[in-house]
Backbone as numpy.savetxt, mean C-alpha at the origin, in Angstrom:
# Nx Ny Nz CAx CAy CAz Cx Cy Cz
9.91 7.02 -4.98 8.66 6.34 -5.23 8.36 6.39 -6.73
7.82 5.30 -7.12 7.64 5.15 -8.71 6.17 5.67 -9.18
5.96 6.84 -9.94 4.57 6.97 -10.30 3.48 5.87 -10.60
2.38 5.68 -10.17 1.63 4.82 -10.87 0.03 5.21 -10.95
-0.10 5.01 -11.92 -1.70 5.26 -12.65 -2.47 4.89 -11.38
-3.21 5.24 -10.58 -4.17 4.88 -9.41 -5.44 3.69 -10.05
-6.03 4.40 -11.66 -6.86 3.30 -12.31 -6.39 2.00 -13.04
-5.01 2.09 -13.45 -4.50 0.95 -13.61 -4.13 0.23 -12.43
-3.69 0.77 -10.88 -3.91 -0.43 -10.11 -5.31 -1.15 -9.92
-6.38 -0.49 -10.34 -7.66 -1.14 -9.78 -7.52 -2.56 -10.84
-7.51 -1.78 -12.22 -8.39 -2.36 -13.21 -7.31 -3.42 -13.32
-5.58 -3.71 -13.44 -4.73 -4.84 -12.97 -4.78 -5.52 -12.21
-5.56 -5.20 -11.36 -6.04 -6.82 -9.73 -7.17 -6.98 -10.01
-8.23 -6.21 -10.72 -9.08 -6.70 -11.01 -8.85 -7.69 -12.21
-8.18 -7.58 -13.63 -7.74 -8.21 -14.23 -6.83 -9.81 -14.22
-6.13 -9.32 -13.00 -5.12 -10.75 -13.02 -5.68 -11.39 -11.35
-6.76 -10.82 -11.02 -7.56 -12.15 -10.20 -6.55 -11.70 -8.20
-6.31 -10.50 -8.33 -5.57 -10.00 -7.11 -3.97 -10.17 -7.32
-3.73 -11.02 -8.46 -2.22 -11.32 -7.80 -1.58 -9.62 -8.34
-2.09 -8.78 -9.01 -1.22 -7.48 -9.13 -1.66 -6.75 -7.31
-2.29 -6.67 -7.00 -2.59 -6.23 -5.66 -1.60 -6.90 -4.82
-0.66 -8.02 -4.76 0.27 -8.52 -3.88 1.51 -7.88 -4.29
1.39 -7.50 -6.40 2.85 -7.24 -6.55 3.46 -5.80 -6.30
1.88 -5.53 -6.27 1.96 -3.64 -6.05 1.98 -3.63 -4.38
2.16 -4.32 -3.37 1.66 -4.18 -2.72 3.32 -4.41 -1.97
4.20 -5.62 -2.62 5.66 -6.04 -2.19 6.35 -4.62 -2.85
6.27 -4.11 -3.97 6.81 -2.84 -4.72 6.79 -1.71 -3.80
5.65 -1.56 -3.45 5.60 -0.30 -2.70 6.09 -0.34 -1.31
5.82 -1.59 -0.99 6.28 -1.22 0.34 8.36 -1.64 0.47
8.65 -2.16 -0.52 10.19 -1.84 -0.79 10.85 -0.21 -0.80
9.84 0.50 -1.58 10.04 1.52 -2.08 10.29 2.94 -0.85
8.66 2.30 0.00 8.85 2.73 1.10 9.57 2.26 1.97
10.69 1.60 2.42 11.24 1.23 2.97 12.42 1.72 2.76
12.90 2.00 1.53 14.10 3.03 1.24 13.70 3.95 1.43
12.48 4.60 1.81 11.96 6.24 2.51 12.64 6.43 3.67
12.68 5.33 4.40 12.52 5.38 5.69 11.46 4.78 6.54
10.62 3.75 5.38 9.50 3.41 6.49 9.99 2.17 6.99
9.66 1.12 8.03 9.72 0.13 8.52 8.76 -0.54 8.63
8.59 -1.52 7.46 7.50 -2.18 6.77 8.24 -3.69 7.06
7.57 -4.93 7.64 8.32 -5.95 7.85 8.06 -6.74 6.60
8.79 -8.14 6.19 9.16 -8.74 5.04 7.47 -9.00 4.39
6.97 -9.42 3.53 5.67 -9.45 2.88 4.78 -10.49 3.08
6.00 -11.93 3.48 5.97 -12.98 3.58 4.66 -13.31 4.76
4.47 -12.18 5.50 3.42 -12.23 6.23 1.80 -11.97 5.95
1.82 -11.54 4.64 0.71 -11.00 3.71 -0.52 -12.49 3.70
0.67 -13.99 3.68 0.17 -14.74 3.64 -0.55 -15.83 4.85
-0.07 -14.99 6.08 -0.29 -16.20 7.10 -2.06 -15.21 7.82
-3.16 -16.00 7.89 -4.21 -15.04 8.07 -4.25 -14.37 9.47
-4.35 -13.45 9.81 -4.63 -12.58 11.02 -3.70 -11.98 11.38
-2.00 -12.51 10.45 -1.13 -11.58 11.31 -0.86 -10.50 9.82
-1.78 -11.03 8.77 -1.46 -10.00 7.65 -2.61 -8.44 8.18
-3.22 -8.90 8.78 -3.85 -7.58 9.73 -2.73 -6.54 10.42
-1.78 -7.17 11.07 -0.47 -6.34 11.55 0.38 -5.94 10.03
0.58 -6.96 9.67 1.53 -6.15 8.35 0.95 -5.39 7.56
-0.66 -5.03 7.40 -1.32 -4.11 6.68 -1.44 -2.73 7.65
-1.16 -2.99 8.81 -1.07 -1.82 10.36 0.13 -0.95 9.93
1.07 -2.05 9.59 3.10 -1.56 9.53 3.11 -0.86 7.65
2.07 -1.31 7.36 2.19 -0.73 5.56 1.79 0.40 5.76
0.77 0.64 6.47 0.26 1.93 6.47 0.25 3.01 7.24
1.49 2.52 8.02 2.17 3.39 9.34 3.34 3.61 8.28
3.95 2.93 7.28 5.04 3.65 6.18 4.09 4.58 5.45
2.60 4.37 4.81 2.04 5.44 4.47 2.47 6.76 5.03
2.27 6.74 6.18 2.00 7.78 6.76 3.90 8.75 6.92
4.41 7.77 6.85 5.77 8.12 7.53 6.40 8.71 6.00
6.34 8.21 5.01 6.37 8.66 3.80 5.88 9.83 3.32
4.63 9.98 3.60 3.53 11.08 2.72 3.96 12.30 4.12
4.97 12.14 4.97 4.81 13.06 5.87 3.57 13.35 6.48
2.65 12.17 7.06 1.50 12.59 7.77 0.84 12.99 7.20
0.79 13.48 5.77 -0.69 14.25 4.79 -1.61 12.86 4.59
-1.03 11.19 4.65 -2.52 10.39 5.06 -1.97 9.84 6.12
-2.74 9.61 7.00 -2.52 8.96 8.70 -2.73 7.56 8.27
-2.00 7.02 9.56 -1.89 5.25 9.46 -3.18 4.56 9.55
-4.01 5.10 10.40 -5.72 4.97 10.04 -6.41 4.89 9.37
-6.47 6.27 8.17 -7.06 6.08 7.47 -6.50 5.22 6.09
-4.81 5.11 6.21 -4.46 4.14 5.32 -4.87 2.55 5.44
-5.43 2.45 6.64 -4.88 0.95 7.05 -7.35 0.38 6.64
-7.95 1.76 7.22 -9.65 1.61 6.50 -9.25 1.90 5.32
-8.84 1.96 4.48 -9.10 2.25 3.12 -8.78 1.08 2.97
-7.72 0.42 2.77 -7.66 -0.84 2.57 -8.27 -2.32 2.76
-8.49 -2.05 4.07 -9.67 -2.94 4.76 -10.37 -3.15 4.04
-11.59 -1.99 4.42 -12.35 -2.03 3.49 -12.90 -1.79 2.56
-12.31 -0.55 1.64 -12.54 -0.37 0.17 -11.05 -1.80 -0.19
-10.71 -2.50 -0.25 -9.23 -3.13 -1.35 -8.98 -2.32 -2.29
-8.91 -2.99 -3.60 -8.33 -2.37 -4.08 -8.60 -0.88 -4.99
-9.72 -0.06 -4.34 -9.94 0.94 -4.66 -9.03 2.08 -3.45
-9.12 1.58 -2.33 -8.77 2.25 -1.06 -6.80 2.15 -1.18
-6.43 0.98 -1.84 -5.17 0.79 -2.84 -5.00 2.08 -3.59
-5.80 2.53 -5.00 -5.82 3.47 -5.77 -5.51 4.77 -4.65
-6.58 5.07 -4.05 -6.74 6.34 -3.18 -4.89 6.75 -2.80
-4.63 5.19 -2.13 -3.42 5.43 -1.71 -2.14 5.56 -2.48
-2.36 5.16 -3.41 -1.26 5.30 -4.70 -1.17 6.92 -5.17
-2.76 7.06 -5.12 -2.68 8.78 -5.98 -2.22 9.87 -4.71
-2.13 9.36 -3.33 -1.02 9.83 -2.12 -0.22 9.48 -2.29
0.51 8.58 -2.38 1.91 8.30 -2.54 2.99 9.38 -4.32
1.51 9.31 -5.34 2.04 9.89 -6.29 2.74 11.46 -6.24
1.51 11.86 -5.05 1.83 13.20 -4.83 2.86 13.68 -4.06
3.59 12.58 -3.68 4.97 12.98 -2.96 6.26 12.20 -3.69
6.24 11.06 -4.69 6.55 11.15 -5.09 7.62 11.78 -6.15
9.14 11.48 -5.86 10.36 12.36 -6.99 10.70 11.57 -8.06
């Protein structure tokens, strides 16, 4: 997993209008996917209601990654509904397991 600043993801999607929130969003879940998570292609990010399931499967690799220290639950409300702060939260988890 690649370190990343938790306040530079905010203040970069806030900056470039969300599209860094899609690129951080295809990155990581590549990344996790060489963990071992099973995150399906991204391409679904875009079709509305089934990016609800692929934000379910992102954050069931959260969990499968961080070894259960954040659950697929609370990865999948943070996102919901904080974006891209609940993003940050999850980055500065991912940092901490991170090699």
């Amino acid at each position: 997993m690649q370190h990343r600043n938790p306040i530079m993801v905010i203040f970069l999607s806030l900056i470039t209008l969300g599209i860094y929130a899609l690129v951080w969003s295809v990155r990581t879940k590549d990344e996790m996917n060489a963990k071992g998570a099973q995150i399906p292609t991204a391409w679904l990010l875009i079709i509305p209601f089934v990016n609800y399931f692929w934000l379910w499967k992102f954050s069931e690799g959260v969990e499968v990654v961080t070894s259960k220290k954040m659950g697929a639950g609370v990865a999948f409300c943070l996102q919901f509904f904080l974006g891209v702060i609940g993003m940050a939260i999850i980055q500065d988890k991912l940092n901490q397991v991170a090699t």
